[in-house]
Backbone as CSV, one residue per row, in Angstrom:
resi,resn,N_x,N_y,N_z,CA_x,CA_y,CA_z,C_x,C_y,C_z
1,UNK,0.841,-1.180,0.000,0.000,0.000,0.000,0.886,1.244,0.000
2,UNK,0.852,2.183,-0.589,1.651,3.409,-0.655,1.084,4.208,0.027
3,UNK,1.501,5.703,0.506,1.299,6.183,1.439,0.322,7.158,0.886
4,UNK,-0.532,7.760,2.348,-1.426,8.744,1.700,-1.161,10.153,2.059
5,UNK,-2.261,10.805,1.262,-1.867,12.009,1.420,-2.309,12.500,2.597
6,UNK,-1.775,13.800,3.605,-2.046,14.253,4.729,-2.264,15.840,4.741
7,UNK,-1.749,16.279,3.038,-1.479,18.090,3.034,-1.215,18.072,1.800
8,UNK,-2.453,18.904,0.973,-2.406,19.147,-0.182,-2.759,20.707,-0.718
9,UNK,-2.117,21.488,-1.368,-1.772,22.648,-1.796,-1.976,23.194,-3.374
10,UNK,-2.854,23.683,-4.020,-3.443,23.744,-5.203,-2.343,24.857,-6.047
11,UNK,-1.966,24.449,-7.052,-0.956,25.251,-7.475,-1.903,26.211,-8.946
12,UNK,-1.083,27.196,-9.432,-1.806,27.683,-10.671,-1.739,27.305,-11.697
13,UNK,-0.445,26.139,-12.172,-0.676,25.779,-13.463,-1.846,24.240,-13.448
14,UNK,-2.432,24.189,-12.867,-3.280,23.030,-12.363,-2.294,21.569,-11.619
15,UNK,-2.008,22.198,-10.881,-1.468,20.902,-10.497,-1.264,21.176,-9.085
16,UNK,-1.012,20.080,-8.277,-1.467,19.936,-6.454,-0.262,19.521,-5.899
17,UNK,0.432,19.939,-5.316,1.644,19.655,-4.325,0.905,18.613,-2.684
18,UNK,1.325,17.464,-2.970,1.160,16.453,-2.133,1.851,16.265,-0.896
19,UNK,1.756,16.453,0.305,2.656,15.526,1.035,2.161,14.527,1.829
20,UNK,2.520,13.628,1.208,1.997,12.187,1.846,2.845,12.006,3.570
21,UNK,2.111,10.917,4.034,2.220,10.265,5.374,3.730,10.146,5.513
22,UNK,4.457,9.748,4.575,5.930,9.064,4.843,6.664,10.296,4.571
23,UNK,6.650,11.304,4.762,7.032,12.498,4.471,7.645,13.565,3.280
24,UNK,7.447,12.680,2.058,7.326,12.540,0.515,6.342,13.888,0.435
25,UNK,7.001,14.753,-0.258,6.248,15.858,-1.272,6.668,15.448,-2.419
26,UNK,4.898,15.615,-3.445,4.890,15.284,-4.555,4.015,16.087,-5.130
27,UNK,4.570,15.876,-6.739,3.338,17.061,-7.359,2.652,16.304,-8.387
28,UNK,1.661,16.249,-8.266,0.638,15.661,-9.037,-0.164,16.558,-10.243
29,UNK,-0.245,16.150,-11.823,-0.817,16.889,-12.989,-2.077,16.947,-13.061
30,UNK,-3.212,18.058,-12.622,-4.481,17.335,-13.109,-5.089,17.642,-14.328
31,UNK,-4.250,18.374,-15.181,-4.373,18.628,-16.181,-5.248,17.642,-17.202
32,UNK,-4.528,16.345,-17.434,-4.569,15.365,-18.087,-6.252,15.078,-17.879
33,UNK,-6.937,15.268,-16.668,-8.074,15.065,-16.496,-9.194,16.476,-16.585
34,UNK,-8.873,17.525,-17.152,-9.544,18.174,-16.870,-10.755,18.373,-18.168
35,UNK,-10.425,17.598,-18.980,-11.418,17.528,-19.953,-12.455,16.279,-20.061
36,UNK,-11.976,16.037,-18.954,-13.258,14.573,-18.175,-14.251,14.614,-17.711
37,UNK,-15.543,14.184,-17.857,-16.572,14.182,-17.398,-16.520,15.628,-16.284
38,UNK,-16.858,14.767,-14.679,-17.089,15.558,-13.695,-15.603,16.708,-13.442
39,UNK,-14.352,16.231,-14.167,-13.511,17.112,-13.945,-13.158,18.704,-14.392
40,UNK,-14.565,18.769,-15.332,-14.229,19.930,-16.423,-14.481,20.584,-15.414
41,UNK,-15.513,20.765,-14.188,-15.715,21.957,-13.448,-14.527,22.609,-12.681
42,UNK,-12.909,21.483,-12.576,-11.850,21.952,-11.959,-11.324,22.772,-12.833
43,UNK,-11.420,23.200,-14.222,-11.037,24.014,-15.297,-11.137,26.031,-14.707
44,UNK,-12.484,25.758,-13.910,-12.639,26.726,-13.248,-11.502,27.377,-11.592
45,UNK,-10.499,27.978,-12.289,-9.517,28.617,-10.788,-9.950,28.238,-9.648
46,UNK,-11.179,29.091,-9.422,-11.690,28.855,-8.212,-12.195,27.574,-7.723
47,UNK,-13.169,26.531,-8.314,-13.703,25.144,-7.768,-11.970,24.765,-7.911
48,UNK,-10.752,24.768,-8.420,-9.771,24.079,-8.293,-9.291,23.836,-7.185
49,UNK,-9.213,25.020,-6.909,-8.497,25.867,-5.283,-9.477,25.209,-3.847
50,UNK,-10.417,24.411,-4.362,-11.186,24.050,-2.964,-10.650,23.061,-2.512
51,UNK,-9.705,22.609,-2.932,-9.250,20.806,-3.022,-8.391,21.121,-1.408
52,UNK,-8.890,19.776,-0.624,-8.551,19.618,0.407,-8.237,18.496,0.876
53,UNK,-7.484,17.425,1.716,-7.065,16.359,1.748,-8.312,15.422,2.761
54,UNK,-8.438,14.422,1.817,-9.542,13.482,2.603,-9.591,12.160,2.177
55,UNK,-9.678,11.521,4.073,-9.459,9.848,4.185,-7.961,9.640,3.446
56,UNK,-6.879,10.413,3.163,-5.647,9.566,2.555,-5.805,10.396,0.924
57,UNK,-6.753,10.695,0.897,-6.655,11.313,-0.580,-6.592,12.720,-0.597
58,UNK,-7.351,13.066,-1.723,-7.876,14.748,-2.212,-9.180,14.651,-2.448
59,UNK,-10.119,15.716,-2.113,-11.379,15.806,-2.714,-11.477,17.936,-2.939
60,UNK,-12.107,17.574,-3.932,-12.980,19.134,-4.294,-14.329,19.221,-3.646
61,UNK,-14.238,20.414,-3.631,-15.833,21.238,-3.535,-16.788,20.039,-4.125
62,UNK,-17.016,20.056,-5.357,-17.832,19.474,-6.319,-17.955,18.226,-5.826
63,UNK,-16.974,17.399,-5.539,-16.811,15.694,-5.300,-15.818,14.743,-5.744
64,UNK,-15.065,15.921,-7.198,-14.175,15.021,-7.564,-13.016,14.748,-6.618
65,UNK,-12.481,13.559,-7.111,-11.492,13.425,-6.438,-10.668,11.701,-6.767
66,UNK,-9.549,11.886,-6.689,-8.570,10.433,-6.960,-8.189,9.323,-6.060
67,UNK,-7.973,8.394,-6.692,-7.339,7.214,-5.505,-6.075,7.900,-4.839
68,UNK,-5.804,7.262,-3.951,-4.683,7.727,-3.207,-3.628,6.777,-4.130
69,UNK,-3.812,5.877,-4.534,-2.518,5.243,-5.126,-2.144,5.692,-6.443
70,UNK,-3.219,6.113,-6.989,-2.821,7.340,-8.642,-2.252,8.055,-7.698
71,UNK,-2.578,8.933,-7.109,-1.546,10.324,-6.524,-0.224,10.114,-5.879
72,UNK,-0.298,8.888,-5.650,1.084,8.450,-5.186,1.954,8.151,-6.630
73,UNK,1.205,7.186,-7.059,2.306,6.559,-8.619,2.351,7.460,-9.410
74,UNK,1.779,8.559,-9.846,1.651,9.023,-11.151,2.051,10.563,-10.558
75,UNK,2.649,11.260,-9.384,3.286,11.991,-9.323,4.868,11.744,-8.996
76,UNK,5.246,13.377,-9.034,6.745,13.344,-8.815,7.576,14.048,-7.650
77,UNK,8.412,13.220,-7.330,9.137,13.898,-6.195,9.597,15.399,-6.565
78,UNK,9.310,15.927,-5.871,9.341,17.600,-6.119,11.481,17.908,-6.691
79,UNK,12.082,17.167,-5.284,13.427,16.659,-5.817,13.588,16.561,-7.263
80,UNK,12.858,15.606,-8.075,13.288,14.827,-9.454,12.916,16.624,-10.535
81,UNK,11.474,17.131,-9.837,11.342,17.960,-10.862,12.614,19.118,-10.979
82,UNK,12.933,19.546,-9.763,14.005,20.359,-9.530,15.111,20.408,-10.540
83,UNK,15.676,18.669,-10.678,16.841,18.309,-11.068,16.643,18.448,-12.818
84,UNK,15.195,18.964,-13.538,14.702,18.223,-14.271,15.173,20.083,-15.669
């Protein structure tokens, strides 16, 4: 099981700075989803910015929201982007 999230931080190019349980900051794209069904309403600045950390994950205003193990696998150590 990978770790969850405990503190999440909404950035402006759409994307969420994570820090999970094991003390891992990560940044996660939600870009990729924002032309998805229930996700188009995160397109909007503001419903983006509501995102708050819940049960191990993220949830929005609206409802959307991801597994904790996508937000773990499919982001990046803030480290790697640095170096990048």
């Amino acid at each position: 099981m990978n770790p969850r999230v405990i503190k999440v931080h909404p950035n402006k190019d759409f994307t969420i700075t994570l820090t999970f349980a094991n003390g891992e900051i990560r940044r996660f794209d939600v870009k990729p989803y924002l032309d998805k069904g229930i996700f188009r309403e995160l397109q909007n600045p503001g419903m983006f910015n509501t995102v708050k950390p819940m049960l191990g994950s993220v949830q929005w205003q609206g409802g959307q929201d991801f597994c904790p193990d996508t937000l773990y696998m499919d982001s990046e150590p803030l480290e790697e982007l640095a170096q990048a």
